[in-house]
Legacy VTK file of the C-alpha trace (Angstrom):
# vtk DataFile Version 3.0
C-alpha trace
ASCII
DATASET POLYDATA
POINTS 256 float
0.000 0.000 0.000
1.346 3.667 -0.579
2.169 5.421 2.128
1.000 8.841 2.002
1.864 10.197 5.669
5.649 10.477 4.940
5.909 14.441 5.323
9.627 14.541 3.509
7.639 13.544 0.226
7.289 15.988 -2.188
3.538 16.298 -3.781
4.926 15.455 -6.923
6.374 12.097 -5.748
2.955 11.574 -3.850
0.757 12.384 -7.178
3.279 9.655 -8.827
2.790 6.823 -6.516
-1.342 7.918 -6.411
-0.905 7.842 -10.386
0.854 4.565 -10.256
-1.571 2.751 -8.049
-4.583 4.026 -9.194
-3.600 2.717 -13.168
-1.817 -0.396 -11.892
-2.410 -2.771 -14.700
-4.169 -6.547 -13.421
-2.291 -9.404 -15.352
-3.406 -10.098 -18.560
-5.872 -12.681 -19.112
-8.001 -13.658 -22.113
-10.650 -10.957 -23.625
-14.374 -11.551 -23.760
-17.156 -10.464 -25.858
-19.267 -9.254 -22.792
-18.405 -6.572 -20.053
-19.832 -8.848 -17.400
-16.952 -11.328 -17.927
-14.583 -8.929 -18.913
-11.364 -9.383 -17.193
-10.096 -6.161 -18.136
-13.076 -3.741 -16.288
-12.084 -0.911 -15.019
-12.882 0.115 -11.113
-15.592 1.864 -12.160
-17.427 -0.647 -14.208
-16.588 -3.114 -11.490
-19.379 -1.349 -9.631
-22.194 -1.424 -12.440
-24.946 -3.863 -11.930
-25.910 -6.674 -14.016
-28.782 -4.997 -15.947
-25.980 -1.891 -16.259
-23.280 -4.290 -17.697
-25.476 -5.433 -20.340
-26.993 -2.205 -21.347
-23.134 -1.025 -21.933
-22.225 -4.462 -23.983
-25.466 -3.756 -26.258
-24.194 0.155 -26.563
-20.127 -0.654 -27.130
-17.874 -2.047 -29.632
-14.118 -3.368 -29.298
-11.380 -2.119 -31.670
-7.678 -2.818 -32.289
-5.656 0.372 -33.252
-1.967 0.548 -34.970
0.579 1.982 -32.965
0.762 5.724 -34.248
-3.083 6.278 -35.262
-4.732 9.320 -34.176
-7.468 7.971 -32.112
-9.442 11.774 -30.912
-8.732 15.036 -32.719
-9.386 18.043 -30.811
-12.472 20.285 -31.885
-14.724 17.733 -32.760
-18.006 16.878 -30.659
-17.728 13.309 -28.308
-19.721 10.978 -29.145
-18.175 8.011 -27.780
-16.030 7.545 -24.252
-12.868 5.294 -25.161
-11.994 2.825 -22.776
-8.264 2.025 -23.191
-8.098 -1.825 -22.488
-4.300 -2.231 -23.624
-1.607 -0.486 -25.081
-0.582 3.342 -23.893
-1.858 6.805 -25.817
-0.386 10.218 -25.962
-2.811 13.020 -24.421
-1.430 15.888 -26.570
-2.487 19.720 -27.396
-1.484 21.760 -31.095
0.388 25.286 -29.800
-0.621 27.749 -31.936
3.157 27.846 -33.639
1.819 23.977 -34.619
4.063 21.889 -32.723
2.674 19.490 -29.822
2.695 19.884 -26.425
2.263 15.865 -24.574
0.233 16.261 -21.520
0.502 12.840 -20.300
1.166 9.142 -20.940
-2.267 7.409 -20.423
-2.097 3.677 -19.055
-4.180 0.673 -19.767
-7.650 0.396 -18.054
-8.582 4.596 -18.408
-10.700 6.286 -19.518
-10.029 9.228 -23.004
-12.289 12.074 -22.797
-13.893 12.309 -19.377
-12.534 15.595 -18.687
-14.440 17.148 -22.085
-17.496 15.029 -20.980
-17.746 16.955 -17.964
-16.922 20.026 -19.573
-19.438 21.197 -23.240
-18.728 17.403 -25.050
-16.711 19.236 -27.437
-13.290 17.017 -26.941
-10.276 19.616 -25.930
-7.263 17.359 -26.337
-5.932 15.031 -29.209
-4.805 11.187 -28.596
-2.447 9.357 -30.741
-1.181 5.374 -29.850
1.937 4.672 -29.147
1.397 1.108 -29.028
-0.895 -1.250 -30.665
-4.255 -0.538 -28.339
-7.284 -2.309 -27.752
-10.352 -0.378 -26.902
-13.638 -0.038 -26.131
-16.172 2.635 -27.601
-18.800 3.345 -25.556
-21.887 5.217 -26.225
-21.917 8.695 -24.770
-25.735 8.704 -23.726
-25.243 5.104 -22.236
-22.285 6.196 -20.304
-23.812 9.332 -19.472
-27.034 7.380 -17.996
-24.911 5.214 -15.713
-22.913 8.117 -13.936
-26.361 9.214 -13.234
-28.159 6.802 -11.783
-25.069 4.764 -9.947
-23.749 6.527 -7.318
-20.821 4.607 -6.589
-20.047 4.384 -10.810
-19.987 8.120 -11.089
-17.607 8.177 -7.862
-14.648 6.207 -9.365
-14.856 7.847 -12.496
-14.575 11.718 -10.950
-12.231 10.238 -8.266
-10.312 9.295 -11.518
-10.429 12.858 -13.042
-9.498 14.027 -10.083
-6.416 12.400 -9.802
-5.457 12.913 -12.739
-6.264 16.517 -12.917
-3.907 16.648 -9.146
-1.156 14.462 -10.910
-0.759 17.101 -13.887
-1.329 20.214 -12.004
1.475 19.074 -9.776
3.710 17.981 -12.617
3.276 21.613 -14.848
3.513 23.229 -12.052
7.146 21.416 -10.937
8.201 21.844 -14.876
7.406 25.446 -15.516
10.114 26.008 -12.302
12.727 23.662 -13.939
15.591 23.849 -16.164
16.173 21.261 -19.071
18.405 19.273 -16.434
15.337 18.921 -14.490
12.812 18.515 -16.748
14.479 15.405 -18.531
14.993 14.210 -14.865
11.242 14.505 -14.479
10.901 12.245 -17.498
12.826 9.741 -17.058
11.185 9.238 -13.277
7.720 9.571 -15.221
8.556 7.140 -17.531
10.036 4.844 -14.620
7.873 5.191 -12.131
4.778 5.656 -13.458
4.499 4.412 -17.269
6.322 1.275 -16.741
7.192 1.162 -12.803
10.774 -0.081 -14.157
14.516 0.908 -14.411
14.600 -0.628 -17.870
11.980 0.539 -20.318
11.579 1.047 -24.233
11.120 4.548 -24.446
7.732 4.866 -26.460
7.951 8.358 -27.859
11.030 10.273 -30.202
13.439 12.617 -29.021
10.852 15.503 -30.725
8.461 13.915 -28.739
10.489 13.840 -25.746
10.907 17.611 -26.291
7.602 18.299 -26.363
6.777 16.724 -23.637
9.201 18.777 -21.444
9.023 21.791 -23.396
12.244 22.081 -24.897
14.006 22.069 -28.288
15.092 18.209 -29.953
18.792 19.454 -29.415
18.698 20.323 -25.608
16.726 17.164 -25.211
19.223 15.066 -27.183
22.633 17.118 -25.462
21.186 16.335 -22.080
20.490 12.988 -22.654
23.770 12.078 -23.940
25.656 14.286 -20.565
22.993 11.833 -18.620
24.761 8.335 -20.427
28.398 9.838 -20.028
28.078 9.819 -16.575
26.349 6.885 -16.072
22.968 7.626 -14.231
21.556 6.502 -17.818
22.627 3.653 -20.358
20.604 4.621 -23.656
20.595 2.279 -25.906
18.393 3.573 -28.834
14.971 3.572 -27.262
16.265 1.376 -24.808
16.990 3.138 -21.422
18.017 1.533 -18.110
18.420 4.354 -15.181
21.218 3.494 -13.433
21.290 6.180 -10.495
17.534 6.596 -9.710
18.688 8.685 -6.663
20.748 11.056 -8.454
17.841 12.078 -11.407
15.709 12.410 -8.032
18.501 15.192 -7.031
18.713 16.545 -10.652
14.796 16.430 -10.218
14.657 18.277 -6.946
17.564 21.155 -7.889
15.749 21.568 -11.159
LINES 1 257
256 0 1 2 3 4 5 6 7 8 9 10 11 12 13 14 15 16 17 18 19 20 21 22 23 24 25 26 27 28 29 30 31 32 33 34 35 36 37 38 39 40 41 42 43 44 45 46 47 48 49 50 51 52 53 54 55 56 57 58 59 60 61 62 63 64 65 66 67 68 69 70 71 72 73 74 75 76 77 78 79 80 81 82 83 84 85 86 87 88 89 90 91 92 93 94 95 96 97 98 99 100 101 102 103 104 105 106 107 108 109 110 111 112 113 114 115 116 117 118 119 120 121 122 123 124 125 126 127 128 129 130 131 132 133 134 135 136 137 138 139 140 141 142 143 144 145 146 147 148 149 150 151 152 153 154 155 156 157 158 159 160 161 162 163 164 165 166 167 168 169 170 171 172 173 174 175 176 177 178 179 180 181 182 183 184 185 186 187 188 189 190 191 192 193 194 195 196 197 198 199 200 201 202 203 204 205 206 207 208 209 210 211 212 213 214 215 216 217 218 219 220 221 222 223 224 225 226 227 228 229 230 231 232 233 234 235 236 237 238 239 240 241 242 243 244 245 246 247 248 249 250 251 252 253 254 255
Protein backbone atom coordinates (compact mmCIF):
# COMPACT_ATOMS: atom_id res chain seq x y z
CA UNK A 1 0.00 0.00 0.00
CA UNK A 2 1.35 3.67 -0.58
CA UNK A 3 2.17 5.42 2.13
CA UNK A 4 1.00 8.84 2.00
CA UNK A 5 1.86 10.20 5.67
CA UNK A 6 5.65 10.48 4.94
CA UNK A 7 5.91 14.44 5.32
CA UNK A 8 9.63 14.54 3.51
CA UNK A 9 7.64 13.54 0.23
CA UNK A 10 7.29 15.99 -2.19
CA UNK A 11 3.54 16.30 -3.78
CA UNK A 12 4.93 15.46 -6.92
CA UNK A 13 6.37 12.10 -5.75
CA UNK A 14 2.95 11.57 -3.85
CA UNK A 15 0.76 12.38 -7.18
CA UNK A 16 3.28 9.66 -8.83
CA UNK A 17 2.79 6.82 -6.52
CA UNK A 18 -1.34 7.92 -6.41
CA UNK A 19 -0.90 7.84 -10.39
CA UNK A 20 0.85 4.57 -10.26
CA UNK A 21 -1.57 2.75 -8.05
CA UNK A 22 -4.58 4.03 -9.19
CA UNK A 23 -3.60 2.72 -13.17
CA UNK A 24 -1.82 -0.40 -11.89
CA UNK A 25 -2.41 -2.77 -14.70
CA UNK A 26 -4.17 -6.55 -13.42
CA UNK A 27 -2.29 -9.40 -15.35
CA UNK A 28 -3.41 -10.10 -18.56
CA UNK A 29 -5.87 -12.68 -19.11
CA UNK A 30 -8.00 -13.66 -22.11
CA UNK A 31 -10.65 -10.96 -23.62
CA UNK A 32 -14.37 -11.55 -23.76
CA UNK A 33 -17.16 -10.46 -25.86
CA UNK A 34 -19.27 -9.25 -22.79
CA UNK A 35 -18.41 -6.57 -20.05
CA UNK A 36 -19.83 -8.85 -17.40
CA UNK A 37 -16.95 -11.33 -17.93
CA UNK A 38 -14.58 -8.93 -18.91
CA UNK A 39 -11.36 -9.38 -17.19
CA UNK A 40 -10.10 -6.16 -18.14
CA UNK A 41 -13.08 -3.74 -16.29
CA UNK A 42 -12.08 -0.91 -15.02
CA UNK A 43 -12.88 0.12 -11.11
CA UNK A 44 -15.59 1.86 -12.16
CA UNK A 45 -17.43 -0.65 -14.21
CA UNK A 46 -16.59 -3.11 -11.49
CA UNK A 47 -19.38 -1.35 -9.63
CA UNK A 48 -22.19 -1.42 -12.44
CA UNK A 49 -24.95 -3.86 -11.93
CA UNK A 50 -25.91 -6.67 -14.02
CA UNK A 51 -28.78 -5.00 -15.95
CA UNK A 52 -25.98 -1.89 -16.26
CA UNK A 53 -23.28 -4.29 -17.70
CA UNK A 54 -25.48 -5.43 -20.34
CA UNK A 55 -26.99 -2.21 -21.35
CA UNK A 56 -23.13 -1.03 -21.93
CA UNK A 57 -22.23 -4.46 -23.98
CA UNK A 58 -25.47 -3.76 -26.26
CA UNK A 59 -24.19 0.15 -26.56
CA UNK A 60 -20.13 -0.65 -27.13
CA UNK A 61 -17.87 -2.05 -29.63
CA UNK A 62 -14.12 -3.37 -29.30
CA UNK A 63 -11.38 -2.12 -31.67
CA UNK A 64 -7.68 -2.82 -32.29
CA UNK A 65 -5.66 0.37 -33.25
CA UNK A 66 -1.97 0.55 -34.97
CA UNK A 67 0.58 1.98 -32.96
CA UNK A 68 0.76 5.72 -34.25
CA UNK A 69 -3.08 6.28 -35.26
CA UNK A 70 -4.73 9.32 -34.18
CA UNK A 71 -7.47 7.97 -32.11
CA UNK A 72 -9.44 11.77 -30.91
CA UNK A 73 -8.73 15.04 -32.72
CA UNK A 74 -9.39 18.04 -30.81
CA UNK A 75 -12.47 20.29 -31.89
CA UNK A 76 -14.72 17.73 -32.76
CA UNK A 77 -18.01 16.88 -30.66
CA UNK A 78 -17.73 13.31 -28.31
CA UNK A 79 -19.72 10.98 -29.14
CA UNK A 80 -18.17 8.01 -27.78
CA UNK A 81 -16.03 7.54 -24.25
CA UNK A 82 -12.87 5.29 -25.16
CA UNK A 83 -11.99 2.82 -22.78
CA UNK A 84 -8.26 2.02 -23.19
CA UNK A 85 -8.10 -1.83 -22.49
CA UNK A 86 -4.30 -2.23 -23.62
CA UNK A 87 -1.61 -0.49 -25.08
CA UNK A 88 -0.58 3.34 -23.89
CA UNK A 89 -1.86 6.80 -25.82
CA UNK A 90 -0.39 10.22 -25.96
CA UNK A 91 -2.81 13.02 -24.42
CA UNK A 92 -1.43 15.89 -26.57
CA UNK A 93 -2.49 19.72 -27.40
CA UNK A 94 -1.48 21.76 -31.10
CA UNK A 95 0.39 25.29 -29.80
CA UNK A 96 -0.62 27.75 -31.94
CA UNK A 97 3.16 27.85 -33.64
CA UNK A 98 1.82 23.98 -34.62
CA UNK A 99 4.06 21.89 -32.72
CA UNK A 100 2.67 19.49 -29.82
CA UNK A 101 2.69 19.88 -26.43
CA UNK A 102 2.26 15.86 -24.57
CA UNK A 103 0.23 16.26 -21.52
CA UNK A 104 0.50 12.84 -20.30
CA UNK A 105 1.17 9.14 -20.94
CA UNK A 106 -2.27 7.41 -20.42
CA UNK A 107 -2.10 3.68 -19.05
CA UNK A 108 -4.18 0.67 -19.77
CA UNK A 109 -7.65 0.40 -18.05
CA UNK A 110 -8.58 4.60 -18.41
CA UNK A 111 -10.70 6.29 -19.52
CA UNK A 112 -10.03 9.23 -23.00
CA UNK A 113 -12.29 12.07 -22.80
CA UNK A 114 -13.89 12.31 -19.38
CA UNK A 115 -12.53 15.59 -18.69
CA UNK A 116 -14.44 17.15 -22.09
CA UNK A 117 -17.50 15.03 -20.98
CA UNK A 118 -17.75 16.96 -17.96
CA UNK A 119 -16.92 20.03 -19.57
CA UNK A 120 -19.44 21.20 -23.24
CA UNK A 121 -18.73 17.40 -25.05
CA UNK A 122 -16.71 19.24 -27.44
CA UNK A 123 -13.29 17.02 -26.94
CA UNK A 124 -10.28 19.62 -25.93
CA UNK A 125 -7.26 17.36 -26.34
CA UNK A 126 -5.93 15.03 -29.21
CA UNK A 127 -4.80 11.19 -28.60
CA UNK A 128 -2.45 9.36 -30.74
CA UNK A 129 -1.18 5.37 -29.85
CA UNK A 130 1.94 4.67 -29.15
CA UNK A 131 1.40 1.11 -29.03
CA UNK A 132 -0.89 -1.25 -30.67
CA UNK A 133 -4.26 -0.54 -28.34
CA UNK A 134 -7.28 -2.31 -27.75
CA UNK A 135 -10.35 -0.38 -26.90
CA UNK A 136 -13.64 -0.04 -26.13
CA UNK A 137 -16.17 2.63 -27.60
CA UNK A 138 -18.80 3.34 -25.56
CA UNK A 139 -21.89 5.22 -26.23
CA UNK A 140 -21.92 8.69 -24.77
CA UNK A 141 -25.73 8.70 -23.73
CA UNK A 142 -25.24 5.10 -22.24
CA UNK A 143 -22.29 6.20 -20.30
CA UNK A 144 -23.81 9.33 -19.47
CA UNK A 145 -27.03 7.38 -18.00
CA UNK A 146 -24.91 5.21 -15.71
CA UNK A 147 -22.91 8.12 -13.94
CA UNK A 148 -26.36 9.21 -13.23
CA UNK A 149 -28.16 6.80 -11.78
CA UNK A 150 -25.07 4.76 -9.95
CA UNK A 151 -23.75 6.53 -7.32
CA UNK A 152 -20.82 4.61 -6.59
CA UNK A 153 -20.05 4.38 -10.81
CA UNK A 154 -19.99 8.12 -11.09
CA UNK A 155 -17.61 8.18 -7.86
CA UNK A 156 -14.65 6.21 -9.37
CA UNK A 157 -14.86 7.85 -12.50
CA UNK A 158 -14.58 11.72 -10.95
CA UNK A 159 -12.23 10.24 -8.27
CA UNK A 160 -10.31 9.29 -11.52
CA UNK A 161 -10.43 12.86 -13.04
CA UNK A 162 -9.50 14.03 -10.08
CA UNK A 163 -6.42 12.40 -9.80
CA UNK A 164 -5.46 12.91 -12.74
CA UNK A 165 -6.26 16.52 -12.92
CA UNK A 166 -3.91 16.65 -9.15
CA UNK A 167 -1.16 14.46 -10.91
CA UNK A 168 -0.76 17.10 -13.89
CA UNK A 169 -1.33 20.21 -12.00
CA UNK A 170 1.48 19.07 -9.78
CA UNK A 171 3.71 17.98 -12.62
CA UNK A 172 3.28 21.61 -14.85
CA UNK A 173 3.51 23.23 -12.05
CA UNK A 174 7.15 21.42 -10.94
CA UNK A 175 8.20 21.84 -14.88
CA UNK A 176 7.41 25.45 -15.52
CA UNK A 177 10.11 26.01 -12.30
CA UNK A 178 12.73 23.66 -13.94
CA UNK A 179 15.59 23.85 -16.16
CA UNK A 180 16.17 21.26 -19.07
CA UNK A 181 18.40 19.27 -16.43
CA UNK A 182 15.34 18.92 -14.49
CA UNK A 183 12.81 18.51 -16.75
CA UNK A 184 14.48 15.40 -18.53
CA UNK A 185 14.99 14.21 -14.86
CA UNK A 186 11.24 14.51 -14.48
CA UNK A 187 10.90 12.25 -17.50
CA UNK A 188 12.83 9.74 -17.06
CA UNK A 189 11.19 9.24 -13.28
CA UNK A 190 7.72 9.57 -15.22
CA UNK A 191 8.56 7.14 -17.53
CA UNK A 192 10.04 4.84 -14.62
CA UNK A 193 7.87 5.19 -12.13
CA UNK A 194 4.78 5.66 -13.46
CA UNK A 195 4.50 4.41 -17.27
CA UNK A 196 6.32 1.27 -16.74
CA UNK A 197 7.19 1.16 -12.80
CA UNK A 198 10.77 -0.08 -14.16
CA UNK A 199 14.52 0.91 -14.41
CA UNK A 200 14.60 -0.63 -17.87
CA UNK A 201 11.98 0.54 -20.32
CA UNK A 202 11.58 1.05 -24.23
CA UNK A 203 11.12 4.55 -24.45
CA UNK A 204 7.73 4.87 -26.46
CA UNK A 205 7.95 8.36 -27.86
CA UNK A 206 11.03 10.27 -30.20
CA UNK A 207 13.44 12.62 -29.02
CA UNK A 208 10.85 15.50 -30.73
CA UNK A 209 8.46 13.91 -28.74
CA UNK A 210 10.49 13.84 -25.75
CA UNK A 211 10.91 17.61 -26.29
CA UNK A 212 7.60 18.30 -26.36
CA UNK A 213 6.78 16.72 -23.64
CA UNK A 214 9.20 18.78 -21.44
CA UNK A 215 9.02 21.79 -23.40
CA UNK A 216 12.24 22.08 -24.90
CA UNK A 217 14.01 22.07 -28.29
CA UNK A 218 15.09 18.21 -29.95
CA UNK A 219 18.79 19.45 -29.41
CA UNK A 220 18.70 20.32 -25.61
CA UNK A 221 16.73 17.16 -25.21
CA UNK A 222 19.22 15.07 -27.18
CA UNK A 223 22.63 17.12 -25.46
CA UNK A 224 21.19 16.33 -22.08
CA UNK A 225 20.49 12.99 -22.65
CA UNK A 226 23.77 12.08 -23.94
CA UNK A 227 25.66 14.29 -20.56
CA UNK A 228 22.99 11.83 -18.62
CA UNK A 229 24.76 8.33 -20.43
CA UNK A 230 28.40 9.84 -20.03
CA UNK A 231 28.08 9.82 -16.57
CA UNK A 232 26.35 6.88 -16.07
CA UNK A 233 22.97 7.63 -14.23
CA UNK A 234 21.56 6.50 -17.82
CA UNK A 235 22.63 3.65 -20.36
CA UNK A 236 20.60 4.62 -23.66
CA UNK A 237 20.60 2.28 -25.91
CA UNK A 238 18.39 3.57 -28.83
CA UNK A 239 14.97 3.57 -27.26
CA UNK A 240 16.26 1.38 -24.81
CA UNK A 241 16.99 3.14 -21.42
CA UNK A 242 18.02 1.53 -18.11
CA UNK A 243 18.42 4.35 -15.18
CA UNK A 244 21.22 3.49 -13.43
CA UNK A 245 21.29 6.18 -10.50
CA UNK A 246 17.53 6.60 -9.71
CA UNK A 247 18.69 8.68 -6.66
CA UNK A 248 20.75 11.06 -8.45
CA UNK A 249 17.84 12.08 -11.41
CA UNK A 250 15.71 12.41 -8.03
CA UNK A 251 18.50 15.19 -7.03
CA UNK A 252 18.71 16.55 -10.65
CA UNK A 253 14.80 16.43 -10.22
CA UNK A 254 14.66 18.28 -6.95
CA UNK A 255 17.56 21.16 -7.89
CA UNK A 256 15.75 21.57 -11.16
Amino acid sequence: MINITKKKESNLYLCIQIYRYSNMTRTPKPATNKCHDCLDKSCATEKLSETELELITNNRYISEINRKTNILNAGYPISHIIYLRSGLVKEYLIKPDNKEQILQIILPHSYLGLTSLFGDKINHYSYSALTELKVCYIDIDIFTQMIKSNGNFAFEILSSVGRESLYNFHRFIAQSNKKTYGRIADMLIYFSRVVFSSTKFQIPLSRREIADMVGTSRESTGRVLAKFNDEEIITISGKNIVINNIKKLDKISRLG
